[in-house]
C-alpha positions in Angstrom: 0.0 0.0 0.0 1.3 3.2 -0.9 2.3 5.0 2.3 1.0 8.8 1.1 -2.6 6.7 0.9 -2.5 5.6 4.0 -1.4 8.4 5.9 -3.9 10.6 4.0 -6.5 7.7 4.8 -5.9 8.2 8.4 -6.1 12.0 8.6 -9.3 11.6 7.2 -10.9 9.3 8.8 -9.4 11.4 12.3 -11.0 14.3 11.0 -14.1 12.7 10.4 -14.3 11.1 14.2 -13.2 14.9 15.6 -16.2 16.3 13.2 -18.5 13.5 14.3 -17.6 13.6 18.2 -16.9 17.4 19.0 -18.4 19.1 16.4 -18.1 22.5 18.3 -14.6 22.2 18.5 -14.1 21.2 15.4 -15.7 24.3 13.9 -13.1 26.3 16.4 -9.9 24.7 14.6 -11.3 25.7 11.1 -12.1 29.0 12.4 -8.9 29.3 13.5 -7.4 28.1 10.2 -9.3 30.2 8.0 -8.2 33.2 10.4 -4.7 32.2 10.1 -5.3 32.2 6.0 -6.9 35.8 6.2 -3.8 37.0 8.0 -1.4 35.9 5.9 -3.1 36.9 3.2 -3.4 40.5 4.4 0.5 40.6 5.5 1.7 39.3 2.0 -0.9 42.7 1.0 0.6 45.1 3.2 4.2 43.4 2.1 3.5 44.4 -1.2 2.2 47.4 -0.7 5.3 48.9 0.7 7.5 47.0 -1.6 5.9 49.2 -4.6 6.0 52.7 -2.4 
């Protein structure tokens, strides 16, 4: 078996039994992802904003 398969198997089916048992918490960590997404995205923005002042 092809060991990126299986590992990707296994994060899934962890997600799915965080999602499925704490789905409250769950909803936190992606909050928390997509928050850490927007901030990047801003700081790359401001980055380039001053890089072209």
């Amino acid at each position: 078996m092809d060991t990126k398969k299986l590992i990707t198997g296994a994060l899934t089916v962890f997600a799915l039994f965080v999602i499925i048992t704490q789905p409250k918490r769950a909803a936190e960590i992606v909050e928390i992802g997509f928050q850490g997404i927007s901030d990047a995205a801003s700081g790359i923005g401001e980055f380039m904003t001053e890089l072209v002042r």
